[in-house]
C-alpha positions as CSV (number, residue, x, y, z in Angstrom):
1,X,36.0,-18.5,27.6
2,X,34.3,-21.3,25.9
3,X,32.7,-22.5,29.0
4,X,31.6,-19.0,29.4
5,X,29.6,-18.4,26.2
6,X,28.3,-22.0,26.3
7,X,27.2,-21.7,30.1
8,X,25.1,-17.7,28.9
9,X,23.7,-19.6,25.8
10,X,22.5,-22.2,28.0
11,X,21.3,-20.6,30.6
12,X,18.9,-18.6,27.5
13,X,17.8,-21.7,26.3
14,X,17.2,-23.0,29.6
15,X,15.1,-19.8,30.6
16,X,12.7,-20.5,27.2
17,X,12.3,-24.3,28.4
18,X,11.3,-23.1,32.1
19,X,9.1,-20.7,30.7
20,X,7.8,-22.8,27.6
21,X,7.1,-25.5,30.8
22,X,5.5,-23.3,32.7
23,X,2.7,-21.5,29.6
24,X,-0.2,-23.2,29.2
25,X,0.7,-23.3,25.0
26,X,4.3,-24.6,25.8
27,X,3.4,-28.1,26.1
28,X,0.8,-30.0,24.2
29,X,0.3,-33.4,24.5
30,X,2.0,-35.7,23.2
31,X,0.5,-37.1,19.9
32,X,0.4,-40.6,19.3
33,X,2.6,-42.0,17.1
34,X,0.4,-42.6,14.4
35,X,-0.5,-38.4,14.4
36,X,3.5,-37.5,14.0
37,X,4.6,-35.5,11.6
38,X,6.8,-36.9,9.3
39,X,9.5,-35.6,7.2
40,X,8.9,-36.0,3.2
41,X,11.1,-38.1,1.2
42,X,13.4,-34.9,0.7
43,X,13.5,-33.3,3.6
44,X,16.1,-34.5,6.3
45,X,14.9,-35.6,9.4
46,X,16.0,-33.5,12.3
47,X,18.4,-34.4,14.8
48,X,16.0,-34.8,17.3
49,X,12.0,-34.9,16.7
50,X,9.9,-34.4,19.4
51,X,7.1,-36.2,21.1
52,X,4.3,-32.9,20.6
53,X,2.1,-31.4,17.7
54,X,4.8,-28.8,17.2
55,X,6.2,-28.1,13.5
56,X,9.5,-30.0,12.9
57,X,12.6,-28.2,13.1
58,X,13.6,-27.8,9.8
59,X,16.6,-25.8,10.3
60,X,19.9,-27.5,11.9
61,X,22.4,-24.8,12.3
62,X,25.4,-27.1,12.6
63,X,24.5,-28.6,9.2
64,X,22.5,-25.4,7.7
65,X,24.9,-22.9,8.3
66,X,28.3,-23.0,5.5
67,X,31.7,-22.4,6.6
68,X,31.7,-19.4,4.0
69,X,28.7,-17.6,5.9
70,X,30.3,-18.2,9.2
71,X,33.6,-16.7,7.7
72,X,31.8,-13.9,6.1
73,X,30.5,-13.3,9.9
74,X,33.4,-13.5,11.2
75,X,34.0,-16.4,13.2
76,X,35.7,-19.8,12.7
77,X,33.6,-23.3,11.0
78,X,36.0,-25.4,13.0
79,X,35.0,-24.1,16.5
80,X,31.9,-25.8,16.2
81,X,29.8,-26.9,19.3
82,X,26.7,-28.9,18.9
83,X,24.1,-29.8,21.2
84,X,20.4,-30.2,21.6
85,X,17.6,-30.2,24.4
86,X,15.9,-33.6,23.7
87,X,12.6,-33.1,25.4
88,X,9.5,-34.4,24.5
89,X,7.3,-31.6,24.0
90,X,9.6,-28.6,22.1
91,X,13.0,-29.5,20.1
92,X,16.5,-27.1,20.8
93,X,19.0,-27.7,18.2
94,X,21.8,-25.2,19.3
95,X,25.6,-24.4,17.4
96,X,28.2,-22.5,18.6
97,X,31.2,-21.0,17.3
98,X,34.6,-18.7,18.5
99,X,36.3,-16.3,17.2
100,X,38.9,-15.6,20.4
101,X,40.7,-13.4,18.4
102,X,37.6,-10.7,18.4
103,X,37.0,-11.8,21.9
104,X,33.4,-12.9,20.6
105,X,31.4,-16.3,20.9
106,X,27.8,-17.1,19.0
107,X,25.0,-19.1,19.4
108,X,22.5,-20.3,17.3
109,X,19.5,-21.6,18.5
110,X,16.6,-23.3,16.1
111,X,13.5,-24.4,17.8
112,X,10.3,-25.0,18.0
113,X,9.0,-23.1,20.5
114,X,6.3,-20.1,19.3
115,X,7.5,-16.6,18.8
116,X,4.8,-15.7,21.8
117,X,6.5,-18.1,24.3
118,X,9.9,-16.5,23.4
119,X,8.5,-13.2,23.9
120,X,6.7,-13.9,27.0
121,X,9.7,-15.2,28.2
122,X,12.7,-12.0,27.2
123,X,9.9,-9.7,28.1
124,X,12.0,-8.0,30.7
125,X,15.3,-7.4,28.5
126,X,13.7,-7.6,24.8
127,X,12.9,-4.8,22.4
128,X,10.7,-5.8,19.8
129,X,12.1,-5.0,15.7
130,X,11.4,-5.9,12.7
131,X,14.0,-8.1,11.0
132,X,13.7,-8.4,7.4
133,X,9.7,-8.3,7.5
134,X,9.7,-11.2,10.3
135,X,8.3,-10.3,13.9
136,X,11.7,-10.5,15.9
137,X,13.3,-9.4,19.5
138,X,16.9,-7.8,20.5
139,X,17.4,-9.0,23.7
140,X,20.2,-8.2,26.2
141,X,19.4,-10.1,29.1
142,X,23.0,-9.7,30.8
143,X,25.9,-8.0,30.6
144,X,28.5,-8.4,27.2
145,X,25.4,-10.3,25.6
146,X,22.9,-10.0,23.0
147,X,20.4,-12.0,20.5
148,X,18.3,-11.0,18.3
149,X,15.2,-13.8,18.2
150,X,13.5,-14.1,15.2
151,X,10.4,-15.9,14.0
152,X,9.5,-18.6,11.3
153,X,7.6,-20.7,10.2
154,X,8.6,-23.6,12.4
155,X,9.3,-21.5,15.5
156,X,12.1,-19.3,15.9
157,X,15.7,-18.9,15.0
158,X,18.0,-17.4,18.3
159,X,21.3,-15.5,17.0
160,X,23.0,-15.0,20.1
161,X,26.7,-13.5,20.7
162,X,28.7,-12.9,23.8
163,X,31.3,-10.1,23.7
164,X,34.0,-10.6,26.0
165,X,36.0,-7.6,26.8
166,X,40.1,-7.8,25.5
167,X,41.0,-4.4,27.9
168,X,39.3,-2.9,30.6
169,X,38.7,0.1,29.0
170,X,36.3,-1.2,26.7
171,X,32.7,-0.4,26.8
172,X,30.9,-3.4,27.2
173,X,27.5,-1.9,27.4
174,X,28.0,0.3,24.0
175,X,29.8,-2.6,22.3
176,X,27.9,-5.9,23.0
177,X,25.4,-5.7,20.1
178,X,27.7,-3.9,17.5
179,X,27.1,-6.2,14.3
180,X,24.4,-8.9,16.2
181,X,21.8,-7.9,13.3
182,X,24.1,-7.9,10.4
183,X,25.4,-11.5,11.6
184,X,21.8,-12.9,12.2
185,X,21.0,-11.6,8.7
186,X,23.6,-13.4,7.0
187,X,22.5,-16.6,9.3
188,X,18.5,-16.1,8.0
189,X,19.8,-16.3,4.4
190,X,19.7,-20.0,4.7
191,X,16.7,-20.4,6.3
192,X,14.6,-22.9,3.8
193,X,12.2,-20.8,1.7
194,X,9.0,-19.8,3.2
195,X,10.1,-20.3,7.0
């Protein structure tokens, strides 16, 4: 199941890269090195920093998140799955977590990409919300999953869970989003202040 979740919440990051490659916003030059952003003396530099003019990632949800919000969510601190896309012109810093017991699996994706390539991008299988006064998307883009994409000051925040049925009886269509806002809320809790 693992390899399931991980391969759907790849495959969404995957579809924002192709599409963040192929708008004409999606990739600036590279700055030179002199014109880089750097973190202040009390901010911690991200796990990876890109080479382009983007905003820095300032939220790492394998180091952001607590074990007691991902508890209060539901799902278990020790499942968790970190990765990145290390490209030179956006930053992905991605988590994921289990619960098998609820037969569900998140994602959470921080990036740098703009709220406008995200939605250019889910524009088929997005409905736009409001999410705690922030522009945001609920997207289904397959079956048994669901995200709702959020924007911030650095880019946007991706909450995205798969739902994998226990019986056949289940309803996967009626039951794939139960609960996605109420977990991506307690995620944006620890977003740092004014992002």
């Amino acid at each position: 199941m693992k390899l399931h979740r991980a391969s759907v919440g790849t495959l969404l990051v995957l579809a924002s890269i192709l599409t963040a490659c192929g708008s004409p916003v999606a990739a600036p030059e590279a700055a030179p090195a002199s014109d880089t952003v750097s973190p202040s003396p009390t901010t911690r530099v991200p796990r990876h920093v890109d080479q382009s003019d983007r905003p820095l990632v300032v939220f790492d949800p394998c180091l952001d998140i607590p074990d007691e919000a991902l508890v209060e969510a539901g799902y278990d601190p020790q499942s968790k799955d970190e990765d990145l896309v290390a490209a030179d012109y956006h930053t992905f810093l991605m988590c994921d977590f289990d619960t098998p017991q609820r037969q569900y699996g998140l994602g959470v994706y921080s990036s740098n990409i703009t709220f406008a390539e995200e939605q250019e991008k889910a524009k088929d299988y997005s409905t736009p919300i409001e999410f705690d006064g922030r522009r945001a998307l609920l997207e289904i883009p397959t079956e048994g999953h669901c995200a709702v994409s959020m924007e911030t000051g650095y880019g946007i925040l991706i909450v995205s869970r798969s739902f994998f049925p226990s019986r056949s009886d289940q309803n996967v269509e009626e039951e794939q989003c139960v609960g996605i806002e109420d977990t991506a809320r307690i995620i944006a809790r620890y977003l740092p202040e004014g992002q």
